[in-house]
N, C-alpha and C positions, 0 to 999 in steps of 0.2 A: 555730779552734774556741774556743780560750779566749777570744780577741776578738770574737767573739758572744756569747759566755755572759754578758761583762761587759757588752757594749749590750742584753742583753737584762734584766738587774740593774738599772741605770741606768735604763730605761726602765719597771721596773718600779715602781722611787722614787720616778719621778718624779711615775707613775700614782698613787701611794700616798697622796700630798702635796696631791693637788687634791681639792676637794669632786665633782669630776663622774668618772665612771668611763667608758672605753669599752666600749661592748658587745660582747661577747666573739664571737671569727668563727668558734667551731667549738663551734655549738650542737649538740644532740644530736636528731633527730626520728624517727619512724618515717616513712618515707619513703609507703610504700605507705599507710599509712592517712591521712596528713596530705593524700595526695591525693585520696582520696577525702572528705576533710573538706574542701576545695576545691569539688569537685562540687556537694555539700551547700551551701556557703554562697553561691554564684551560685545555685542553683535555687530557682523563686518555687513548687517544690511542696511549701516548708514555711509556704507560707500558706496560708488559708483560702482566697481568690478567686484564687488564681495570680498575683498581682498583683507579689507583693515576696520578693525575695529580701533576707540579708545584705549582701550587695552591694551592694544599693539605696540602703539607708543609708551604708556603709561603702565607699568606692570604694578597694580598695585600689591600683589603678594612681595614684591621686591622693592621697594624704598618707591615705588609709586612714579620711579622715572625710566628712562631707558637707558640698557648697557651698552649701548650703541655710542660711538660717536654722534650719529645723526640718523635720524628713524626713517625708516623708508613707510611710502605710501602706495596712492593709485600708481597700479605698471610699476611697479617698484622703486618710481621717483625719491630719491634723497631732500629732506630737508637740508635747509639754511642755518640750521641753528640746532644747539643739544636742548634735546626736550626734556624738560624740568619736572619735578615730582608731582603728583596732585595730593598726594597726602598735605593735611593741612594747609590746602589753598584757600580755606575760608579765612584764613588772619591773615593773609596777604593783603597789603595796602590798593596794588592793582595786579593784571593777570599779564602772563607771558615776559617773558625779558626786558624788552623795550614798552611796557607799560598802556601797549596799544586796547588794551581791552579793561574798562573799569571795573566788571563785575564776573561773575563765574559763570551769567548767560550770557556774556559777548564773549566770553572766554571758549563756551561750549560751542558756540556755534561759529567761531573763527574755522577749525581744522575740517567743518562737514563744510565747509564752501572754499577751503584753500585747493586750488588744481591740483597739487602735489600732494595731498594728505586724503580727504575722501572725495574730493572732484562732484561734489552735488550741489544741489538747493535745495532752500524750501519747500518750495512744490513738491520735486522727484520723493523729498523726504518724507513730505507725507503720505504722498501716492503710495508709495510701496510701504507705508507702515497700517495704511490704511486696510491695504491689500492682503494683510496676515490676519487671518482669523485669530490666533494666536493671540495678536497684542491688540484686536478690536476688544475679544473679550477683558484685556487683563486693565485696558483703558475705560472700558467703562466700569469694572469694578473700580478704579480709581476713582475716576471723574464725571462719571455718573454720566457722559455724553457717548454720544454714537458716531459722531464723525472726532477721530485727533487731528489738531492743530500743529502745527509744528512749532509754536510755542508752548504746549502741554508737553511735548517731546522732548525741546530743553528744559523746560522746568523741573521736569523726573529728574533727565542726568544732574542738572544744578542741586536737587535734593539729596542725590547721593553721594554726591561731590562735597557737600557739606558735612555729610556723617563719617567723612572719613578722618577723621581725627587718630592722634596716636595719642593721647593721653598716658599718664604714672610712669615716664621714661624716670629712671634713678636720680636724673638732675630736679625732675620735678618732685621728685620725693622728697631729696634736699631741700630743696625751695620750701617743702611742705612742713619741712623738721621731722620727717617720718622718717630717715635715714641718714647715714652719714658717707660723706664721702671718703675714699681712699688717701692715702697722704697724695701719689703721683694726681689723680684726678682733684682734687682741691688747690695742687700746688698748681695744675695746670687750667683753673678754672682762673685764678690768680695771676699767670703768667699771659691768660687770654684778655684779662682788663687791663692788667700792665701796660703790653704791646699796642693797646689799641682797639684789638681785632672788634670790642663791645662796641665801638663807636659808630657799626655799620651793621653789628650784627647783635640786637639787644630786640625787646620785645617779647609776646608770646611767641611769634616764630621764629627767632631770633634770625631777623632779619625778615625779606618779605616786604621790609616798610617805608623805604628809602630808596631813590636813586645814587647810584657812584660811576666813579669812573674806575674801569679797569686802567692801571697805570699810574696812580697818584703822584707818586715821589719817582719811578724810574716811568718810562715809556713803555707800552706791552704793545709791542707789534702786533699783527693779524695781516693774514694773506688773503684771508678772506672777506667780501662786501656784508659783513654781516648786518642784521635787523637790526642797528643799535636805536637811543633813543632819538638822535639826529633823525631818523628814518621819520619821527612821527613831529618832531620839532621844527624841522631844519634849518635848524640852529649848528653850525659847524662845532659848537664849544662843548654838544654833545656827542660827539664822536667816540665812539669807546665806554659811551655810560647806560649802563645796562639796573635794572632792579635788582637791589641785593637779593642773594638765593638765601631761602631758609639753611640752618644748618641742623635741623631735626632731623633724625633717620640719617644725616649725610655718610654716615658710615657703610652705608647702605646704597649709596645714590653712584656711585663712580661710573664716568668718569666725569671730574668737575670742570666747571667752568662754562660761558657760554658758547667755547667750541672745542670742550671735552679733552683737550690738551692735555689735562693731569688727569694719570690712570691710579694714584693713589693718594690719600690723605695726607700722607707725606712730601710729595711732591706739590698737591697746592697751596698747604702749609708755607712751604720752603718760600716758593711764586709770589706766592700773598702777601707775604712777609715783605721780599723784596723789593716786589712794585707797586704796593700798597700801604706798607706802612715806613720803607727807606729801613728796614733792620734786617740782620744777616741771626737766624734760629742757630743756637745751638742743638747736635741732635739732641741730648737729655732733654731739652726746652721740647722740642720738637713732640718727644715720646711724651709728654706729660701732657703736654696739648689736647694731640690725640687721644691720650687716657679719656680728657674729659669731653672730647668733642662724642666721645663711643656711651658717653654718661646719658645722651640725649636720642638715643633708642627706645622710641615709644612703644606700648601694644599693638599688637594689632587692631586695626578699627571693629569696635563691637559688630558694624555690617556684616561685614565678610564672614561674620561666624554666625550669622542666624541664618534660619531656614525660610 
């Protein structure tokens, strides 16, 4: 007993001592509503044309983003911007790129009222949720009422959005002193604080918690008018400064960037480096990186695998 308590002290130290944090394995959710906010976020009848669910954009069997450059919506309209993971968007600081949305119900209900994404409203939203016997009944077993809100609506999806955690990724094991890392992943866990890269991307989501600028030390062009944080400031000084992206799962999320530009972890490595921190990677620097950038491959979220 005491020889636990003390590796559980020791391990908590050690967690104490590093800029990254592991994601904690005993989240707390509503179970029953979180799955019905599941429901909700597969179903294309919170669009307009039936066309797009959450899902569509957001694969969460696959790193919880899209393999697209940029996700198409209603009538097949193309976004603005690469749509980013939602695994672990509950330790994001704020929601979406440009920071336009505080919480994960402005977040949810951004894409059902954007023209290009599901093209509806409130109203429409309830109207036809109300209209499915289906989710009459599966809402009052929730919520005990008879007519849904269209704030009972996002509060499901925001509940399930929060259960989606990737927790005991091998870096968190680290962290945890429950495992060891590789030489190439420790050297490159090492070569990642060296460089910098911890300065923007630290935290439990390592990253998620901070605004920056794409371009620090060199200039990173764009041909594109993208959503930068300018868009919600307009402040010209924010031009180019987007929310750091988590890099959990990123092994998993390509392609990166907020316009999807790099098709491999090698190539936004190389980018990042450049016009982010003014250093030119060696590749061996480079592979060991990645080594441990791949260390940060969560579980699957316990949701997905209950009935």
């Amino acid at each position: 007993m005491i020889k636990t308590f003390l590796t559980l002290l020791i391990s908590l130290a050690l967690c104490a001592s590093e800029p990254i944090s592991p994601i904690p394995t005993d989240i707390k959710v509503n179970l029953a509503k979180a799955k019905l906010g599941q429901k909700l976020f597969s179903d294309t009848i919170l669009s307009k044309d039936n066309s797009t669910a959450c899902i569509s954009c957001h694969d969460i069997f696959k790193g919880g983003a899209d393999a697209n450059v940029v996700s198409s919506g209603f009538a097949n309209k193309k976004g603005n911007i690469q749509s980013p993971t939602v695994l672990n968007s509950r330790y994001n600081f704020k929601q979406f790129w440009n920071g336009r949305a505080r919480n994960l119900t402005q977040q949810a209900d951004g894409p059902i009222n954007n023209p290009a994404e599901h093209n509806m409203d409130a109203k429409t939203v309830e109207n036809r949720i109300n209209e499915s016997l289906e989710y009459k009944k599966l809402f009052k077993l929730v919520y005990g009422t008879s007519h849904i809100s269209y704030a009972q609506i996002l509060e499901a999806i925001v509940e399930f959005e929060n259960a989606l955690t990737t927790p005991n990724s091998r870096f968190d094991k680290f962290l945890r002193d429950e495992i060891k890392l590789t030489k190439d992943e420790k050297e490159g866990y090492i070569l990642f604080k060296q460089n910098g890269c911890i300065t923007c991307h630290n935290g439990i989501n390592i990253g998620g918690n901070s605004f920056q600028k794409m371009g620090t030390f060199l200039e990173y062009e764009v041909e594109s008018n993208y959503p930068d944080r300018s868009k919600i400031t307009n402040n010209p000084n924010h031009k180019n400064v987007f929310k750091v992206p988590t890099l959990r799962n990123i092994n998993k999320t390509a392609p990166y960037f907020h316009d999807g530009s790099a098709k491999t972890l090698k190539e936004a490595l190389t980018i990042m480096a450049k016009h982010n921190l003014g250093v030119k990677l060696k590749d061996k620097e480079v592979e060991k990186i990645i080594a441990f950038l791949k260390t940060l491959d969560g579980e699957k979220p316990k949701i997905l695998e209950e009935k």
